[in-house]
FIKOLZA-1660 file (N, C-alpha, C; in steps of 0.1 Angstrom, whole numbers, plus 5000, padded with zeros to 4 digits):
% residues 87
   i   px   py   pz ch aa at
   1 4968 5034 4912  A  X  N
   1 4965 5027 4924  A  X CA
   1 4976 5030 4935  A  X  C
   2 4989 5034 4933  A  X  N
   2 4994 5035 4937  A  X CA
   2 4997 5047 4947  A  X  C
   3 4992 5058 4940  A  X  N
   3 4988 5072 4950  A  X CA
   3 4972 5070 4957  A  X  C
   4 4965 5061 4952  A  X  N
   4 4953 5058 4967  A  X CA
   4 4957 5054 4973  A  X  C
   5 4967 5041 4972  A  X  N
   5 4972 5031 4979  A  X CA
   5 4979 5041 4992  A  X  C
   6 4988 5049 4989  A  X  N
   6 4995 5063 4996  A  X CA
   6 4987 5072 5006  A  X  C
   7 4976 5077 5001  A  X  N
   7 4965 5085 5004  A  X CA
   7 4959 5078 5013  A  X  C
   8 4953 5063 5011  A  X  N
   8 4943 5059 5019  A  X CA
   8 4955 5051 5032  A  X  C
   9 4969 5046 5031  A  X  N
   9 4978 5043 5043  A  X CA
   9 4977 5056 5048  A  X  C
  10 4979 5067 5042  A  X  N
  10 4991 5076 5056  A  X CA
  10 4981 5090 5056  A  X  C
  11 4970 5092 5044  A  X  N
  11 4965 5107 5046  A  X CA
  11 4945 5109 5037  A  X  C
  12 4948 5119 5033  A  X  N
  12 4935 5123 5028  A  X CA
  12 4924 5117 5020  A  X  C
  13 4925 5105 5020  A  X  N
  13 4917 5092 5014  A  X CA
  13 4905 5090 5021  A  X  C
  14 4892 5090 5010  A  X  N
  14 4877 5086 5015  A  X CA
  14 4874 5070 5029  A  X  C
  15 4871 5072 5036  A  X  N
  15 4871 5060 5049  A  X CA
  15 4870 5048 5038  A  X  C
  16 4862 5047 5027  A  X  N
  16 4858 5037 5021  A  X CA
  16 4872 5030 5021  A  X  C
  17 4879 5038 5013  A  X  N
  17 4891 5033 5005  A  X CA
  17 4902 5029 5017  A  X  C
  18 4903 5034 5030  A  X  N
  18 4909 5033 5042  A  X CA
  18 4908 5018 5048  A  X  C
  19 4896 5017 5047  A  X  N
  19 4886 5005 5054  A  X CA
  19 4894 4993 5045  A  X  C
  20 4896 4992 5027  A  X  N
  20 4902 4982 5025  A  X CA
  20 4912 4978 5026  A  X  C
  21 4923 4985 5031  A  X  N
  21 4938 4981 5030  A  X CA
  21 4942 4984 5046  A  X  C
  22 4949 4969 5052  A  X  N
  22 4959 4969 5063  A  X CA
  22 4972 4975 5064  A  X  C
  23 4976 4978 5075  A  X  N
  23 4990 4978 5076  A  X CA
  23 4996 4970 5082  A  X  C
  24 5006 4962 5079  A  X  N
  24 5009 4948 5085  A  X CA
  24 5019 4951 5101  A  X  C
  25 5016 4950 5106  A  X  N
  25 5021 4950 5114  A  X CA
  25 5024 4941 5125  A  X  C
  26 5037 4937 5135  A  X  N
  26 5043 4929 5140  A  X CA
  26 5039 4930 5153  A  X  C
  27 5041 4918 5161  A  X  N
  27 5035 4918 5180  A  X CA
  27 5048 4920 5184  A  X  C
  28 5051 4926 5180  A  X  N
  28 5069 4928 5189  A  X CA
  28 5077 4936 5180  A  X  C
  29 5086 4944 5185  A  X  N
  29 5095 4950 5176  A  X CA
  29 5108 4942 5169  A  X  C
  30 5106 4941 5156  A  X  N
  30 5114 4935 5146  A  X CA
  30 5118 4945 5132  A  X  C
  31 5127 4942 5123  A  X  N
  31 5134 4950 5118  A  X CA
  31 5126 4949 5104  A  X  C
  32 5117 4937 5103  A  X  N
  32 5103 4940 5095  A  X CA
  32 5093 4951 5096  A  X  C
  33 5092 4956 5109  A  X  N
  33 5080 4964 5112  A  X CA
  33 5082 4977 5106  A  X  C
  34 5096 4983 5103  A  X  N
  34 5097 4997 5101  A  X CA
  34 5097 4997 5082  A  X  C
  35 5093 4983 5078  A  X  N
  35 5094 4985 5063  A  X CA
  35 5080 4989 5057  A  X  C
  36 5070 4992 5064  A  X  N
  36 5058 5000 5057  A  X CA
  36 5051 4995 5048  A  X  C
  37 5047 4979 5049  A  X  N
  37 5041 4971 5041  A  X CA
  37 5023 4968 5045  A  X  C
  38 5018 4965 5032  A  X  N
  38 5004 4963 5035  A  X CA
  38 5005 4948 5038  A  X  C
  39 4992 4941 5046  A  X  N
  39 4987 4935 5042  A  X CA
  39 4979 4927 5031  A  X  C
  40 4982 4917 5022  A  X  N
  40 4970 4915 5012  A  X CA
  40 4960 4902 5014  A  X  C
  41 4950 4909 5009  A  X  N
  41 4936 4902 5016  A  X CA
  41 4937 4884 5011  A  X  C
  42 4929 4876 5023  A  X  N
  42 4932 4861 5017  A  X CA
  42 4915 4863 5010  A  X  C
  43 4920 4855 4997  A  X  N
  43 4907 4857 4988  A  X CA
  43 4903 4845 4990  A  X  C
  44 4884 4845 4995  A  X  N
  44 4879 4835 4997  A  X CA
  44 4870 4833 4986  A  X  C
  45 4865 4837 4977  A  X  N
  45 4860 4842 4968  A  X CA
  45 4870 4840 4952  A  X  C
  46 4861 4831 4943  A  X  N
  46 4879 4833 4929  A  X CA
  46 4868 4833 4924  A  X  C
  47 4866 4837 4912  A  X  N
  47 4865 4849 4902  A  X CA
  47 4876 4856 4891  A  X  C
  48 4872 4857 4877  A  X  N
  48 4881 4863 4871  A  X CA
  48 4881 4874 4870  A  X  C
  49 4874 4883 4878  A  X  N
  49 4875 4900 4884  A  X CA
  49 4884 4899 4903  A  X  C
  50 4883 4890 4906  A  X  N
  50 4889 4894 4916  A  X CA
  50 4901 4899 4920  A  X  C
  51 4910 4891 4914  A  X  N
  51 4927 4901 4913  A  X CA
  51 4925 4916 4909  A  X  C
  52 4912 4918 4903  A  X  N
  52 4913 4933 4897  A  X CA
  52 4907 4943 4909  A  X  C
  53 4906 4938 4921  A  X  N
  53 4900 4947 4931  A  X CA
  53 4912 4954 4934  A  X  C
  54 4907 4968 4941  A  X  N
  54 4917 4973 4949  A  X CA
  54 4921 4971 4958  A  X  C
  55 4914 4961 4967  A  X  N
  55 4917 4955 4981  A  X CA
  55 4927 4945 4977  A  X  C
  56 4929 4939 4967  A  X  N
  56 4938 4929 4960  A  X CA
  56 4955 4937 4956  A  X  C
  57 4948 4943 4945  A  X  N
  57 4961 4947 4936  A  X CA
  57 4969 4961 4948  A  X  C
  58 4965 4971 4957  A  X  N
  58 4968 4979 4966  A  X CA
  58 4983 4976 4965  A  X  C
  59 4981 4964 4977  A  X  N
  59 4990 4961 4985  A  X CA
  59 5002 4949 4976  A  X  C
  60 4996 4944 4969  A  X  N
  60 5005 4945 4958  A  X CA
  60 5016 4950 4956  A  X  C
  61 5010 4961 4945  A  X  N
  61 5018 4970 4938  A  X CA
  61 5024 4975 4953  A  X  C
  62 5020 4979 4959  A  X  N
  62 5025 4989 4975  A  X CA
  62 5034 4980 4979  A  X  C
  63 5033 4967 4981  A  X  N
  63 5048 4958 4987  A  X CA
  63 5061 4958 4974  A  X  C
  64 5056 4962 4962  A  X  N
  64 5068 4959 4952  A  X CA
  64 5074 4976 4955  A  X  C
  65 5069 4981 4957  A  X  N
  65 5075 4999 4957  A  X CA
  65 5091 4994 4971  A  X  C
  66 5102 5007 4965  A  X  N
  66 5113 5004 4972  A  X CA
  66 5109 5011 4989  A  X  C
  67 5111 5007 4994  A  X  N
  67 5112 5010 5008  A  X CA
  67 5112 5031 5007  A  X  C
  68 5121 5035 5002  A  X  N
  68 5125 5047 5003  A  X CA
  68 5111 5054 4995  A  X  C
  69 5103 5052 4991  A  X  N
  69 5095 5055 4982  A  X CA
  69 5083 5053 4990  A  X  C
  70 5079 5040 5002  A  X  N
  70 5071 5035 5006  A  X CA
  70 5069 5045 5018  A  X  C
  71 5078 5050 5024  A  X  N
  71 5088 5057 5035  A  X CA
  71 5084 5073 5033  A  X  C
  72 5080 5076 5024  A  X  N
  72 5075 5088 5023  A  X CA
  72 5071 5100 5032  A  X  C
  73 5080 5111 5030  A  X  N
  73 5072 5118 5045  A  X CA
  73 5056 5127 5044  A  X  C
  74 5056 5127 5027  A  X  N
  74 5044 5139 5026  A  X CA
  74 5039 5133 5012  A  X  C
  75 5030 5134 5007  A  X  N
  75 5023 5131 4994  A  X CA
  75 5031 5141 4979  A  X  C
  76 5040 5148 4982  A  X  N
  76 5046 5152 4973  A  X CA
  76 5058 5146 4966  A  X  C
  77 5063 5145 4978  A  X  N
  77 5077 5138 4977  A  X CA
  77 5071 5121 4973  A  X  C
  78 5066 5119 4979  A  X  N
  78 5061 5107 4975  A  X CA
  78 5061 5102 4955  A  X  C
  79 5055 5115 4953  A  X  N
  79 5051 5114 4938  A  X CA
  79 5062 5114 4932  A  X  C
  80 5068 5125 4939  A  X  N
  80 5087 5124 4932  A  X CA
  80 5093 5117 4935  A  X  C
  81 5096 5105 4944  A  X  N
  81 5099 5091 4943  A  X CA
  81 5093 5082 4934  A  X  C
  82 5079 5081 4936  A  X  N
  82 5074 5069 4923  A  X CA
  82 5078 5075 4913  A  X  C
  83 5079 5090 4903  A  X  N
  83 5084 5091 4893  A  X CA
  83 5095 5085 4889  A  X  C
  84 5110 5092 4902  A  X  N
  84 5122 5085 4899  A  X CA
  84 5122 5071 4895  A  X  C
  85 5112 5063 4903  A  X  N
  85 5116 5046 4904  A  X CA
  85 5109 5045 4892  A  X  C
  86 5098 5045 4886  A  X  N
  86 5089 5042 4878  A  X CA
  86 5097 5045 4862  A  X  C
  87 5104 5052 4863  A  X  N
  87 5108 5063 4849  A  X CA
  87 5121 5061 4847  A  X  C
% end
């Protein structure tokens, strides 16, 4: 999830998968804005499949990743950050 989550924020991800996840973003410049967090969706809908969506879990997992990792300049490096942190 976490390399769609990557793919569909910043590059080569199908519109579908684009279409579900926000980027949170602020009405003013604050020192929150440059930390590269998603939005997660408010579930109006409960269900014991729902936490298992990707519109759910995405931004999730994507807000627990370290800043330096989230920050990524290219889909490579990327992967060699979640390795380091993950491993």
């Amino acid at each position: 999830y976490k390399l769609l989550a990557y793919k569909a924020k910043n590059g080569p991800a199908p519109s579908y998968l684009s279409d579900l996840i926000t980027s949170r973003t602020a009405p003013r410049c604050l020192r929150f804005s440059s930390t590269a967090r998603l939005v997660p969706p408010s579930l109006r809908m409960s269900g014991k499949y729902t936490s298992r969506f990707f519109s759910v879990l995405a931004p999730r997992w994507w807000n627990e990743l370290p800043l330096a990792v989230r920050t990524a300049e290219s889909l490579t490096i990327f992967k060699r950050r979640l390795k380091t942190y993950l491993f």
